[in-house]
Backbone and ligand atoms as CSV (ligand in chain L), in Angstrom:
chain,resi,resn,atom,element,x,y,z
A,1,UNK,N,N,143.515,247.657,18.903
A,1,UNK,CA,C,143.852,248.119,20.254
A,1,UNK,C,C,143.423,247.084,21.297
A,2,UNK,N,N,144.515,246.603,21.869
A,2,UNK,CA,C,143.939,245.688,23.086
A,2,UNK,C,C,144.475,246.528,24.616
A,3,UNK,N,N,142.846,246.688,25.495
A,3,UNK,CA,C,142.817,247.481,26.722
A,3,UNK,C,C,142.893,245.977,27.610
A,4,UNK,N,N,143.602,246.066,28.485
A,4,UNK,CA,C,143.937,245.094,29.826
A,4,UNK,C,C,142.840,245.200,30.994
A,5,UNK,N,N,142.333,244.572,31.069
A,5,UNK,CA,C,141.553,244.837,32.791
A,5,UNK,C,C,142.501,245.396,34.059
A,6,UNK,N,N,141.378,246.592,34.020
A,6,UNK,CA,C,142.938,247.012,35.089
A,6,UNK,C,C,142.181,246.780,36.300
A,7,UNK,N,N,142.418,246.961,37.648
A,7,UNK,CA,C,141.626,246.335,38.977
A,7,UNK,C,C,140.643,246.601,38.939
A,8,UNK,N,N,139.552,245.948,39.200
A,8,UNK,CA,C,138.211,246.097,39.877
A,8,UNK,C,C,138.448,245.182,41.093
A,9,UNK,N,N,137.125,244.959,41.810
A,9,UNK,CA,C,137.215,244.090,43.083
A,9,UNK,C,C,137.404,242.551,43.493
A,10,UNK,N,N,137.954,242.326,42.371
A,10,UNK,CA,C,138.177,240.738,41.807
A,10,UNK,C,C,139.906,240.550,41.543
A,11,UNK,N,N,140.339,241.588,41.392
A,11,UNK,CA,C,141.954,241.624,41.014
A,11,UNK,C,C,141.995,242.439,39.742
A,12,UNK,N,N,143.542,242.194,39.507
A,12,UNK,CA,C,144.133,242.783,38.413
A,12,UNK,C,C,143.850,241.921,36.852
A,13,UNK,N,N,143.685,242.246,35.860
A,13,UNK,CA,C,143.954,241.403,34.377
A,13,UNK,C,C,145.534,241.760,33.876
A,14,UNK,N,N,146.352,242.415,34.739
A,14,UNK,CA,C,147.520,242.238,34.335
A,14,UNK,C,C,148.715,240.599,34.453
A,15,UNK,N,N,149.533,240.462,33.568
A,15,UNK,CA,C,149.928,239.393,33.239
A,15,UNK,C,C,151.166,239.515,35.233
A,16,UNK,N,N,151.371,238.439,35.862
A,16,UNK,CA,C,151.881,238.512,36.761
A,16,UNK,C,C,151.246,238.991,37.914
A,17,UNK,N,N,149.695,239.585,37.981
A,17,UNK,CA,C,149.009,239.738,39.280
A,17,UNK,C,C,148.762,238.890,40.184
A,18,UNK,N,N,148.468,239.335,41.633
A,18,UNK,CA,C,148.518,238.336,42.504
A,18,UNK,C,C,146.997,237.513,42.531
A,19,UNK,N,N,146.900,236.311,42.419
A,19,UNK,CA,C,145.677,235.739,42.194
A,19,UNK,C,C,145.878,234.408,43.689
A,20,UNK,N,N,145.734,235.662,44.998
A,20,UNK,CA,C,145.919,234.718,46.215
A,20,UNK,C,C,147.615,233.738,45.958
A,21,UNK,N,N,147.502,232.770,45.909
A,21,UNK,CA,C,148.662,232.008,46.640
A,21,UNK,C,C,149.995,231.784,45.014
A,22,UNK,N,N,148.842,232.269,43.570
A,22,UNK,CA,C,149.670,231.958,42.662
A,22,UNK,C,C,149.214,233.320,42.157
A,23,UNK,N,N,150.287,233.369,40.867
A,23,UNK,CA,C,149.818,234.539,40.395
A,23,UNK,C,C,149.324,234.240,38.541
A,24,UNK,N,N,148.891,235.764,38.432
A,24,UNK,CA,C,148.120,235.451,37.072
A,24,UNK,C,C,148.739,235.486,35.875
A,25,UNK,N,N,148.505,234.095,35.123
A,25,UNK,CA,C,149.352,233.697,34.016
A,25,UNK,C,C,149.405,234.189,32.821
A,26,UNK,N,N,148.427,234.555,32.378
A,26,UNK,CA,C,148.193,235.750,31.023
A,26,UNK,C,C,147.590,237.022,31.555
A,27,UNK,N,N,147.072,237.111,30.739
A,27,UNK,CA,C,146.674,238.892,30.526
A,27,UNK,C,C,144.695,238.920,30.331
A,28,UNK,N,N,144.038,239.533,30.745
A,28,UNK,CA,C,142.492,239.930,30.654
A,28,UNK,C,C,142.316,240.604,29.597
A,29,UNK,N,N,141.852,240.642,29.097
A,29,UNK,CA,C,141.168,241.203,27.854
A,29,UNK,C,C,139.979,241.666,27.546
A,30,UNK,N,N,139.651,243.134,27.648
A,30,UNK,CA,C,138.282,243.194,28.428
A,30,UNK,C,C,137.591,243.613,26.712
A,31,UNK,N,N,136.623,242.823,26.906
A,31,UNK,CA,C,135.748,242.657,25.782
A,31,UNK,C,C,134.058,243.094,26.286
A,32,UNK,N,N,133.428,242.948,25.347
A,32,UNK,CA,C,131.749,242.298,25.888
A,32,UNK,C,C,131.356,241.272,25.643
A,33,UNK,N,N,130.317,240.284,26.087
A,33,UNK,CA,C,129.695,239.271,26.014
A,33,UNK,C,C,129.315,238.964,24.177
A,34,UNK,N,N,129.662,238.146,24.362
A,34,UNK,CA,C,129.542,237.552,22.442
A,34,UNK,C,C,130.070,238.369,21.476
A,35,UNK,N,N,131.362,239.230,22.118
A,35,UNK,CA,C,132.003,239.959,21.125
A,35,UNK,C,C,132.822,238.891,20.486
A,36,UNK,N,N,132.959,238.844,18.863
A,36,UNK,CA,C,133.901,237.821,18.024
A,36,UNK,C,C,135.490,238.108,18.705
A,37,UNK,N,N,136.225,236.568,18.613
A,37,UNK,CA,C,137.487,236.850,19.175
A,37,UNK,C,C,138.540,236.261,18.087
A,38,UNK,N,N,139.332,237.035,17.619
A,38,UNK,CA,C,139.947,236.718,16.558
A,38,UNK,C,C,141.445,236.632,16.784
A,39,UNK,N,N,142.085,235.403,16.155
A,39,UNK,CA,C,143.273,234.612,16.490
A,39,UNK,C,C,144.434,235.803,16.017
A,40,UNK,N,N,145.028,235.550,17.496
A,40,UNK,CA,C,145.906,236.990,16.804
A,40,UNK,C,C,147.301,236.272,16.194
A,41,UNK,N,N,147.421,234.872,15.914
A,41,UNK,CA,C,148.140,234.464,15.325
A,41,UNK,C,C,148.303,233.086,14.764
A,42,UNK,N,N,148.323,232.833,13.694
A,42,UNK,CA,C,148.123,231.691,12.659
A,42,UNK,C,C,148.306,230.011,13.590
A,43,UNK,N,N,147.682,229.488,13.344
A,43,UNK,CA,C,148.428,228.060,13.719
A,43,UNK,C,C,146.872,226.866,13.625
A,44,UNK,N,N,147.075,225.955,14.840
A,44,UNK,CA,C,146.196,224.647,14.367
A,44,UNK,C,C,145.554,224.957,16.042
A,45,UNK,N,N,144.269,224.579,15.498
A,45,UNK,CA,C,143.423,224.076,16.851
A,45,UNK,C,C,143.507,222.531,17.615
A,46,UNK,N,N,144.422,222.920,18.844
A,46,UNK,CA,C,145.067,221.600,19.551
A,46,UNK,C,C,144.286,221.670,20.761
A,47,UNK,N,N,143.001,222.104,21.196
A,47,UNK,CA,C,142.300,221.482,22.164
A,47,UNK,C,C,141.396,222.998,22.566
A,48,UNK,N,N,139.913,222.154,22.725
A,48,UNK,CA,C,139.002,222.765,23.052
A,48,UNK,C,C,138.934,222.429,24.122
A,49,UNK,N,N,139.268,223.330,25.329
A,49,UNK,CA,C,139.093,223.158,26.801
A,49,UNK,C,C,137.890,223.250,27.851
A,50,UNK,N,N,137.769,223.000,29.014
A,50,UNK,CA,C,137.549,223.150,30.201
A,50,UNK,C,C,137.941,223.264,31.583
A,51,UNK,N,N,138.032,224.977,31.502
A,51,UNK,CA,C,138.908,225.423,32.727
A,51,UNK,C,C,138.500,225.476,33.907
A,52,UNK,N,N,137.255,225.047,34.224
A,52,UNK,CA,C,136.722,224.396,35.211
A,52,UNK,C,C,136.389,222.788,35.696
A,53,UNK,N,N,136.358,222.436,37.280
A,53,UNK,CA,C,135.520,221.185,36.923
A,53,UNK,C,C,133.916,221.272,36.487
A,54,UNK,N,N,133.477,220.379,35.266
A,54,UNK,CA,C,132.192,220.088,34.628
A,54,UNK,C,C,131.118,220.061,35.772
A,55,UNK,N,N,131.547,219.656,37.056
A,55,UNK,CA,C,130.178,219.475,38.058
A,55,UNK,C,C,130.251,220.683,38.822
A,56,UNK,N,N,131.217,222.153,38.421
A,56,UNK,CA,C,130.845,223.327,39.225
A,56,UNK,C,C,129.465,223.963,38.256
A,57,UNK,N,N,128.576,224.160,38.577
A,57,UNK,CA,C,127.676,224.348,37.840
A,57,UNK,C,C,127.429,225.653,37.061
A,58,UNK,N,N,128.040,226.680,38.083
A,58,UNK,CA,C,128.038,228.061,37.917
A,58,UNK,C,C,129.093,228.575,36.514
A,59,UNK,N,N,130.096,227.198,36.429
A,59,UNK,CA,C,131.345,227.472,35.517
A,59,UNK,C,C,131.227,226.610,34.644
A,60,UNK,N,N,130.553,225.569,34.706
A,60,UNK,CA,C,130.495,224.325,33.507
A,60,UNK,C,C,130.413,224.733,32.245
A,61,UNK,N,N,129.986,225.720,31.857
A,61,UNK,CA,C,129.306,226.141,30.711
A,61,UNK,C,C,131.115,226.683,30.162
A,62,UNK,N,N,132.092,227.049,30.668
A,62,UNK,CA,C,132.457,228.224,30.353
A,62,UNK,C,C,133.796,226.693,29.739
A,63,UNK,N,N,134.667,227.378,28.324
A,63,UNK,CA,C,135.397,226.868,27.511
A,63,UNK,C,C,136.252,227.677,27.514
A,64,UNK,N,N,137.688,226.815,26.708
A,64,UNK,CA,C,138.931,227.621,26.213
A,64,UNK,C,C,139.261,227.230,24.913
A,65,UNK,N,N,139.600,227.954,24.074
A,65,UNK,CA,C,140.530,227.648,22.685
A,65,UNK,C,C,141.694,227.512,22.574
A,66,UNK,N,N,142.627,226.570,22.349
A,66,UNK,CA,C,143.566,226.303,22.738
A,66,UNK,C,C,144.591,225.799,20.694
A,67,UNK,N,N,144.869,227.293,20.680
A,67,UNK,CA,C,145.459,227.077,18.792
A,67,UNK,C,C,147.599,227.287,18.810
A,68,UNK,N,N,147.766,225.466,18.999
A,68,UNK,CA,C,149.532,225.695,18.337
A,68,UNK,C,C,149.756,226.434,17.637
A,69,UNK,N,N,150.849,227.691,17.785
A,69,UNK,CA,C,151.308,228.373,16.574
A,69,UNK,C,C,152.854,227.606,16.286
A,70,UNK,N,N,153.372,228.407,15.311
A,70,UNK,CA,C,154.143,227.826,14.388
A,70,UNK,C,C,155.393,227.375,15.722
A,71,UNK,N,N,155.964,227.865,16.249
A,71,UNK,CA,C,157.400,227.570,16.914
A,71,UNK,C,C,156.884,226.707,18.343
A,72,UNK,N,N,155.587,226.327,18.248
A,72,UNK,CA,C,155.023,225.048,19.428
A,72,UNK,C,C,154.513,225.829,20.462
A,73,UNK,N,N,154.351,227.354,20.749
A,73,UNK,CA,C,153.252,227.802,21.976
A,73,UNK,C,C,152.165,227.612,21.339
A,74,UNK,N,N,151.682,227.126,22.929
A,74,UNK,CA,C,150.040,226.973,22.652
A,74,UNK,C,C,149.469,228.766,23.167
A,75,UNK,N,N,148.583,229.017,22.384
A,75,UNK,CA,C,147.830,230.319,22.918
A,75,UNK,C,C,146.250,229.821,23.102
A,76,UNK,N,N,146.130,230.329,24.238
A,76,UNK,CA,C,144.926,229.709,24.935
A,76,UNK,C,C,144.007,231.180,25.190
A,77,UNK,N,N,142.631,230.566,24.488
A,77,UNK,CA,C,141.948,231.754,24.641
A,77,UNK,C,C,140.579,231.370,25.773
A,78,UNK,N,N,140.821,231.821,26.893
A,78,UNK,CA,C,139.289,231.368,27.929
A,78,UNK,C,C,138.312,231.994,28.293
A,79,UNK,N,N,137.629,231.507,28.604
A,79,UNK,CA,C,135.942,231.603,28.427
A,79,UNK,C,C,135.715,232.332,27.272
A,80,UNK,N,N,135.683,231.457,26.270
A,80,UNK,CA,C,135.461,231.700,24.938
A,80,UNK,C,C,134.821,230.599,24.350
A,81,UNK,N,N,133.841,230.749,24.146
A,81,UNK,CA,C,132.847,229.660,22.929
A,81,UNK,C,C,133.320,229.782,21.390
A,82,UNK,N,N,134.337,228.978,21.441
A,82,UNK,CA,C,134.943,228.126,20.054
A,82,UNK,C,C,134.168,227.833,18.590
A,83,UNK,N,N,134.784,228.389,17.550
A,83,UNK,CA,C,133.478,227.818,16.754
A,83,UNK,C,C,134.439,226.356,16.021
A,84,UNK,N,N,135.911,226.145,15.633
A,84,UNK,CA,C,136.218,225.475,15.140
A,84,UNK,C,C,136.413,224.004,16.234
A,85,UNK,N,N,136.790,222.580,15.877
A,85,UNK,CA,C,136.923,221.969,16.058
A,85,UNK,C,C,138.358,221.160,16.121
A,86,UNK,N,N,138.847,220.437,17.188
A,86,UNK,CA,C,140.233,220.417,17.131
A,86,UNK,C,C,140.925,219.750,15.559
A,87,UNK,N,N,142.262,220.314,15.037
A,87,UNK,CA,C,143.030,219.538,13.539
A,87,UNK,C,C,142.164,221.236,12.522
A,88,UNK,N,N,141.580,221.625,12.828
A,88,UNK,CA,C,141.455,223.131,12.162
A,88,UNK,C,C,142.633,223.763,12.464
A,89,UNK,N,N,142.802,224.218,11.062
A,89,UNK,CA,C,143.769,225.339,10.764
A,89,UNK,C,C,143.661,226.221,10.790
A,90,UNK,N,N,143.915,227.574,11.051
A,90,UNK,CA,C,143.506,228.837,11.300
A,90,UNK,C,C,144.238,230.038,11.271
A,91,UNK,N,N,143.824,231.094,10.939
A,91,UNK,CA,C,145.070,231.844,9.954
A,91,UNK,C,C,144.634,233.495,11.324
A,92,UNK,N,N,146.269,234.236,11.075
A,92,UNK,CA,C,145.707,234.968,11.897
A,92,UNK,C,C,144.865,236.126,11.593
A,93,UNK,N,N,143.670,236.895,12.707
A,93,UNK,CA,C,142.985,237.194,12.471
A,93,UNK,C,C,141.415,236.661,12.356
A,94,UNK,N,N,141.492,235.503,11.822
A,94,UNK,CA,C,140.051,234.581,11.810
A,94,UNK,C,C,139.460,234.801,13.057
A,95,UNK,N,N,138.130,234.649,13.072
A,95,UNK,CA,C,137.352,234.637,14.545
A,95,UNK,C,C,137.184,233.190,14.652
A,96,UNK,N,N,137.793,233.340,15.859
A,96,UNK,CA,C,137.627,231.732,16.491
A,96,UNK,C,C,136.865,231.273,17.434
A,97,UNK,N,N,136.452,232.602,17.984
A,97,UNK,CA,C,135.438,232.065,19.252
A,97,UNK,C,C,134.445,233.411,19.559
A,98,UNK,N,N,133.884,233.090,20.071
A,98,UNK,CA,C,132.988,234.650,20.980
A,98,UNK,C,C,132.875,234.257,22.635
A,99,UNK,N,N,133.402,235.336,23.230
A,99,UNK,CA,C,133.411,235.655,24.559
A,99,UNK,C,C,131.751,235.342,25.056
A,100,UNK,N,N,132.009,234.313,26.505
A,100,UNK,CA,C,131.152,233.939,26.793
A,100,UNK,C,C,130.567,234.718,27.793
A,101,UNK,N,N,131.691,236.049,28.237
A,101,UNK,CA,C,130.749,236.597,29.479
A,101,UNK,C,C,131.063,236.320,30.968
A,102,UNK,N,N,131.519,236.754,31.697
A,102,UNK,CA,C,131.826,236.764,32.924
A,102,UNK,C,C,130.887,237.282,34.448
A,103,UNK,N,N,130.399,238.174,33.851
A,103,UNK,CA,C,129.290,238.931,35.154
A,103,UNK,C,C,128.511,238.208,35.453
A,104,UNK,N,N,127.818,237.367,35.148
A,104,UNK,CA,C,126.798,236.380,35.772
A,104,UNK,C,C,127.011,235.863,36.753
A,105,UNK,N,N,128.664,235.396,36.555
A,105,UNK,CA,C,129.458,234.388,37.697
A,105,UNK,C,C,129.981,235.481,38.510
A,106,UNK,N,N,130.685,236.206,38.238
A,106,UNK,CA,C,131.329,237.135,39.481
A,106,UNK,C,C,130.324,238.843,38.984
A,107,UNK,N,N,129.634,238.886,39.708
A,107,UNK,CA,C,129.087,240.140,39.480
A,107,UNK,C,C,130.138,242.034,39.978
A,108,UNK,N,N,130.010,242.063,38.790
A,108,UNK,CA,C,130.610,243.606,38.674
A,108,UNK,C,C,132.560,243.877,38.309
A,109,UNK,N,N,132.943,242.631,38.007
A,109,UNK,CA,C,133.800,241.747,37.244
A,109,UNK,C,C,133.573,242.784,35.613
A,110,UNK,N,N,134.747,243.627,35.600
A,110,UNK,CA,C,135.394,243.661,33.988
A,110,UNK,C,C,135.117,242.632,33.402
A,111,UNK,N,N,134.109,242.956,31.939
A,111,UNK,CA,C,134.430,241.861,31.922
A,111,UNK,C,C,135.354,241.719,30.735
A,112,UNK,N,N,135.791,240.577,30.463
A,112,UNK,CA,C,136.915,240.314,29.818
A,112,UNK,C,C,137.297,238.730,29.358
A,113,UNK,N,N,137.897,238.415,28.405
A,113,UNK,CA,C,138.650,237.207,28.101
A,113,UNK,C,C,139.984,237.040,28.598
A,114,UNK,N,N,140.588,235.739,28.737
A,114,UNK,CA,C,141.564,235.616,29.167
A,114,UNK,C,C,142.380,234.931,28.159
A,115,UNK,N,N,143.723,235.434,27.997
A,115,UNK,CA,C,144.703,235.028,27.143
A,115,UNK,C,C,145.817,234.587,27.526
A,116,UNK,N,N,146.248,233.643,27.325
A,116,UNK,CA,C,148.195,232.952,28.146
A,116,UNK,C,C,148.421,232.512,26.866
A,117,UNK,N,N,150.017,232.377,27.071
A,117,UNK,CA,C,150.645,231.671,26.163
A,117,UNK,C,C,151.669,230.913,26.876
A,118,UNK,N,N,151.311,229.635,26.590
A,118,UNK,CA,C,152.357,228.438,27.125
A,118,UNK,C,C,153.451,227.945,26.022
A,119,UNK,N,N,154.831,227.583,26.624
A,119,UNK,CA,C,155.589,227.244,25.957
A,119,UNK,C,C,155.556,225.772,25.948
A,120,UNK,N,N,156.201,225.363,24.911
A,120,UNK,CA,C,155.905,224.017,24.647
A,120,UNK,C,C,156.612,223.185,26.056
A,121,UNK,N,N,157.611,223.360,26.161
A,121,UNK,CA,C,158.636,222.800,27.571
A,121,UNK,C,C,159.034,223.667,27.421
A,122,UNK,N,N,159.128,223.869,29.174
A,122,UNK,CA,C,160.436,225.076,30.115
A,122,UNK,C,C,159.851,225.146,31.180
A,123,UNK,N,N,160.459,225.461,31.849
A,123,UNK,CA,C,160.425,225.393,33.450
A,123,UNK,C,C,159.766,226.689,34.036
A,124,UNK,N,N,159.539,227.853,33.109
A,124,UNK,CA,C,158.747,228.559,33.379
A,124,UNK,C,C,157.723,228.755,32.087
A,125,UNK,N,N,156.822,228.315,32.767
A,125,UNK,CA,C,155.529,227.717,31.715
A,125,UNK,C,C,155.213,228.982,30.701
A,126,UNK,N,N,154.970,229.435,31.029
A,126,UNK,CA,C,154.123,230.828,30.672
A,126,UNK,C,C,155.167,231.981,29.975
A,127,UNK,N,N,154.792,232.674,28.743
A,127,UNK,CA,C,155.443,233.849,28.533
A,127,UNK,C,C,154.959,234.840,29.035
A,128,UNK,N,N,155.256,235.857,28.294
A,128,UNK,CA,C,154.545,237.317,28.909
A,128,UNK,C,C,153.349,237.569,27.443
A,129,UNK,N,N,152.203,237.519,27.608
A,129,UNK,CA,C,151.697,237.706,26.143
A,129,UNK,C,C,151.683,238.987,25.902
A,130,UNK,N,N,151.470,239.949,26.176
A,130,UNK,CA,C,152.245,241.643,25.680
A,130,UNK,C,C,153.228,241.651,25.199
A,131,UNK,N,N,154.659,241.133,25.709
A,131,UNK,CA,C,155.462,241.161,24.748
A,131,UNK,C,C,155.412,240.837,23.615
A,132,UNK,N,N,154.440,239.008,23.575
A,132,UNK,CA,C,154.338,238.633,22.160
A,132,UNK,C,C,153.740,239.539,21.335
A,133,UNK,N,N,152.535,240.111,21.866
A,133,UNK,CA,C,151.439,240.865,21.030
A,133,UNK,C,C,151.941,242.133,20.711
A,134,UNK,N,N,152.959,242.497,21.483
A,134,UNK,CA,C,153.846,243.998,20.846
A,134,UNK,C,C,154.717,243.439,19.482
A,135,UNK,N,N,154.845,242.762,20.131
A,135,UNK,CA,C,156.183,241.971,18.989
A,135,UNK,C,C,155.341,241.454,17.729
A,136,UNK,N,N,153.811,241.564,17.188
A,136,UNK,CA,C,153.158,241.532,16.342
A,136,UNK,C,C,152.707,242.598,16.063
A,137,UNK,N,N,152.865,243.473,16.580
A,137,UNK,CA,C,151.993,244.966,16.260
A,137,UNK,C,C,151.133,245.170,16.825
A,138,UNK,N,N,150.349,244.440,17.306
A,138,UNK,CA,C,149.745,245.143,18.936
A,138,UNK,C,C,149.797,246.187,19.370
A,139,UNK,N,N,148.765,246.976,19.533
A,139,UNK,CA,C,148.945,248.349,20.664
A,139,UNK,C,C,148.254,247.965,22.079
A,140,UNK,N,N,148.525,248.957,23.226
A,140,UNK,CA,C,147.611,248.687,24.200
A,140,UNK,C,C,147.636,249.660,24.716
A,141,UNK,N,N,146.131,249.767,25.014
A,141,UNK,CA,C,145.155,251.317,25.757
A,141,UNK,C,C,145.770,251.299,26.870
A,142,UNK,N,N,146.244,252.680,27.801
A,142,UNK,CA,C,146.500,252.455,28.844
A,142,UNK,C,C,147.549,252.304,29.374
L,1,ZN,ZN,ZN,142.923,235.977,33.501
């Protein structure tokens, strides 16, 4: 069962919310702090990120998992502490990371992981990841 962040005083975790001047590219995923996060679909680890700049201090700490699946989207999992290393293969289901936690930085913040899925090229970057995750068997609370 995956539950969505639905508003608190920070915004929506729905995929398409308004996030000020752009809007929000995946979907929230409300978890707890160092809960295991497991690949909801097979592919290769193509980049361990940083979705912040390194000299914000409050965010430096915080990472993304970033695993090609088979037809070239990247699915990007953020603020998530990674355990594999990029050229890992990874099957779906495996735990790939544990949620690093959000409330510290924005206090009273759902908290939650963040999930997008980018297409390899197209002019609109981003899918809808609910659809994908229905379209795997996915349920969602709510
Ligand atoms: Zn988000």
């Amino acid at each position: 069962m995956i539950r969505i962040r639905s508003t608190d005083i920070y915004g929506s975790g729905r995929y398409g919310a308004s996030r000020g001047k752009r809007l929000h590219n995946g979907i929230d995923i409300v978890c707890h702090k160092n809960e295991s996060i497991d690949a909801f679909e097979s592919g290769t680890v193509t980049k361990i990120g940083l979705p912040y700049n390194p000299e914000d201090t409050k965010k430096a700490h915080l990472r993304y998992t970033e695993i090609t699946v088979a037809n070239g989207d990247r699915h990007r999992y953020f603020y998530t502490d990674g355990i594999y290393l990029v050229d890992h293969v990874v099957s779906r289901g495996d735990t790939i990371a544990w949620a690093q936690g959000l409330q510290d930085i924005y206090q009273g913040i759902t908290e939650h992981y963040h999930f997008e899925i980018m297409k390899p090229t197209a002019k609109r970057r981003y899918r809808n990841p609910v659809v994908i995750l229905k379209g795997l068997g996915h349920e969602f609370l709510g």
